[in-house]
N, C-alpha and C positions, 0 to 999 in steps of 0.2 A: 277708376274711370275719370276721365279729365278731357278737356278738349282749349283747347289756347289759337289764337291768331296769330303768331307764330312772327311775332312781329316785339323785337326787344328794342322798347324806346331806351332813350337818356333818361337814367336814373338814379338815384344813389347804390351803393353797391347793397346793402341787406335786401332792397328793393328789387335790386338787378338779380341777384341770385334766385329767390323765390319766383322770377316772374320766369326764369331760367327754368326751373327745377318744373315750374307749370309746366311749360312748352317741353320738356321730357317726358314731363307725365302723358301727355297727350299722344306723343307719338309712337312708346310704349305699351298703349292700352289702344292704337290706331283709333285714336278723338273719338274710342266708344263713348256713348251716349243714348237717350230715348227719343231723343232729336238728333236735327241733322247741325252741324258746328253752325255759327254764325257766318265765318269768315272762311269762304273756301280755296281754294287752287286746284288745277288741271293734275291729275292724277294721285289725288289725296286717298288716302284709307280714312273711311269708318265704318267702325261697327258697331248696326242699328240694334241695340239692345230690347227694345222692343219686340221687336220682331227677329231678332236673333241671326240676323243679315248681314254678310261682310260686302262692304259695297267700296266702288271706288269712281271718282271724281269724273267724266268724260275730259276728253282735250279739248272743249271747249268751253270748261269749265260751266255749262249752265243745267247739269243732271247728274245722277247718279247711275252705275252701273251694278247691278246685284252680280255679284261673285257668287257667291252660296251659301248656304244656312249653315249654321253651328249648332247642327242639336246637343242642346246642353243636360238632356235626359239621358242617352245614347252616348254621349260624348263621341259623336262622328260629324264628320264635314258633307255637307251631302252639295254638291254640284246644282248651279242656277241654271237654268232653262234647259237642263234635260228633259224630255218630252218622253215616257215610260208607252212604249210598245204593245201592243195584243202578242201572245202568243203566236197566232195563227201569223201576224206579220214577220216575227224570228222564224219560224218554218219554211214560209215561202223564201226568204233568202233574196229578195230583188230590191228592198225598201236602202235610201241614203242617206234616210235621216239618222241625226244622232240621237244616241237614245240612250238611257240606262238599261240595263237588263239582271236581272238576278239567276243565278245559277242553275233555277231549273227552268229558267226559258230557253236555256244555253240547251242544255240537258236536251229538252223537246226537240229544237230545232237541230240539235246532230240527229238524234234518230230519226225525225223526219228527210232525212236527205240520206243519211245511212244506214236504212233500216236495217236490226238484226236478222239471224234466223230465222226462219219457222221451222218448229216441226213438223213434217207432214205424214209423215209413217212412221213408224216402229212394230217390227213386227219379228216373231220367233216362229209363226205358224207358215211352214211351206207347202206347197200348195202342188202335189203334183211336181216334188225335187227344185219347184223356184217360187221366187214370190215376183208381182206383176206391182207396179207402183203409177198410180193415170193421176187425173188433175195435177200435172205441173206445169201445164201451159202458161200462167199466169206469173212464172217465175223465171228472170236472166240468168240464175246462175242456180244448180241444183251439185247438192254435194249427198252422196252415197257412200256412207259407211257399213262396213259388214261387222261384224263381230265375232268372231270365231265360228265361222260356217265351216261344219262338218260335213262330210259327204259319205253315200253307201258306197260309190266305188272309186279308187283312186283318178282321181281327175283334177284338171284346174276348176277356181271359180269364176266366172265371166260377168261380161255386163255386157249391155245393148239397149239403146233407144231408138224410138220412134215417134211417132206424130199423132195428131188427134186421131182416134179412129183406126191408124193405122196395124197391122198384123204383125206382131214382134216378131214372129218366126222370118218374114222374109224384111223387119227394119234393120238398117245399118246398122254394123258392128261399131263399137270403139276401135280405132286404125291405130294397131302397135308402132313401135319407132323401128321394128322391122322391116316394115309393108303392108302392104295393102293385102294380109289375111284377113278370113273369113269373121274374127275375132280376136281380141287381145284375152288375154290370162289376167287376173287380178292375183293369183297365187300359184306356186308351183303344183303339180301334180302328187296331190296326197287325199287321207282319206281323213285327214287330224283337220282340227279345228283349225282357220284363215283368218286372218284378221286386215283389214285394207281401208283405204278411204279414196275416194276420187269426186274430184272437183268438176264439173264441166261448165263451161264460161260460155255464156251467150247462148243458151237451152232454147229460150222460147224465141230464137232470132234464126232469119232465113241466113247467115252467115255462109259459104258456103265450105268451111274450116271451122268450127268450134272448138277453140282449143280447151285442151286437158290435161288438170293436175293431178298427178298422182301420186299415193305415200301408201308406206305397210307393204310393200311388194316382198315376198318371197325369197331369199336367195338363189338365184342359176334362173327368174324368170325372164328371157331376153325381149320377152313381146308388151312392155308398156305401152299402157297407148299415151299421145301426145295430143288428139283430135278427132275429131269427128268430122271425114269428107261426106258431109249432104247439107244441104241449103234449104233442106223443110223446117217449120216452126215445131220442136218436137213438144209431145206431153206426157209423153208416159215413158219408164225404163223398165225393167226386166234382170233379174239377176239368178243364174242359173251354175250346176256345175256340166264342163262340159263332157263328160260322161257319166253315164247315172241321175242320183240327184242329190241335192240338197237337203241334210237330213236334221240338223241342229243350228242354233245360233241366229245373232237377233241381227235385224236388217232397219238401220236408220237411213231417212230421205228426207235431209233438209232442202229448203228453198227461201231461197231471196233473191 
């Protein structure tokens, strides 16, 4: 630790070297010190040993500017006038200040804007060859998995929603990429266990298309659906086979 004025008068040469060797010293260790140097310049380093502060000179030479701390326990740099956030401010998403942030405020504030799944059903008990799934109003997007639904007599598996309150028997079908049938197939016509999954985008929105992903189909089933032509807010779905019924196999009903 050294600090020099940086200023080599006329001297003899042992004298000029040492006064040398100071003035390197100093700008080597940036004129650390527990004080601030006597003699400053506009844009000079030191660091406040003291307080463990890398600072540097203003251009106007009459202050100093704190850089950032040197934790010398930690051995890290930590950044000067970051101002550390609330949680609940990373989540909202609207704030411009800078800020430092640690990984799980990160963490929070994606899943609050990206919320996961929920589960909202699982269920292997059918009910009368189907099972009925309500409260999903609350959810944009609702994804339905089946899992090896078995049937008593060779038929496809279906799916169909509807709206609060509404009566599944007469709510809209899933609309194949055939046409505008009665219903889409989620599996071909069998009595073996099905396995499928379908996505439906924009559930609880008056949309008057809600489109539709779907995977696990069947081979030779031509009627996927791609949508849902109705414009009500739906909340409940239904999944049935369409002749007979539904005799085995577990029915998951995510929402987000």
């Amino acid at each position: 630790m050294a600090q020099h004025d940086f200023d080599i008068a006329n001297q003899s040469a042992p004298n000029f070297r040492a006064d040398l060797n100071d003035a390197l010293e100093a700008l080597v260790t940036q004129s650390s010190g527990s004080t601030a140097p006597s003699t400053t310049y506009a844009n000079m380093m030191w660091y406040d040993t003291t307080n463990d502060i890398l600072k540097m000179r203003n251009e106007a030479d009459d202050a100093w500017i704190n850089i950032g701390t040197l934790n010398q326990t930690l051995g890290v740099f930590e950044v000067a006038n970051l101002p550390t956030l609330s949680e609940a401010t990373w989540e909202a998403g609207t704030g411009t200040t800078e800020a430092l942030v640690t990984p799980s405020k990160i963490k929070a504030a994606i899943e609050a804007n990206i919320p996961g799944w929920t589960l909202v059903s699982s269920s292997s008990t059918w009910s009368g060859g189907s099972q009925t799934v309500t409260g999903l109003g609350g959810y944009n997007e609702v994804l339905v998995v089946g899992d090896q639904l078995t049937a008593n007599i060779s038929g496809s598996r279906q799916l169909r929603a509807g709206p609060s309150g509404g009566v599944l028997t007469t709510s809209v079908y899933l609309r194949p990429s055939g046409g505008d049938t009665t219903s889409a197939r989620l599996s071909d016509n069998s009595t073996n266990g099905r396995s499928f999954s379908v996505l439906i985008h924009g559930f609880n929105s008056t949309l008057a298309l809600k489109p539709v992903t779907s995977s696990g189909m069947q081979g030779g089933v031509e009627n996927q659906p791609v949508g849902i032509r109705d414009a009500s807010a739906f909340d409940r779905i239904q999944v049935f086979n369409s002749a007979g019924s539904v005799t085995g196999g577990t029915l998951y009903v995510f929402g987000r």
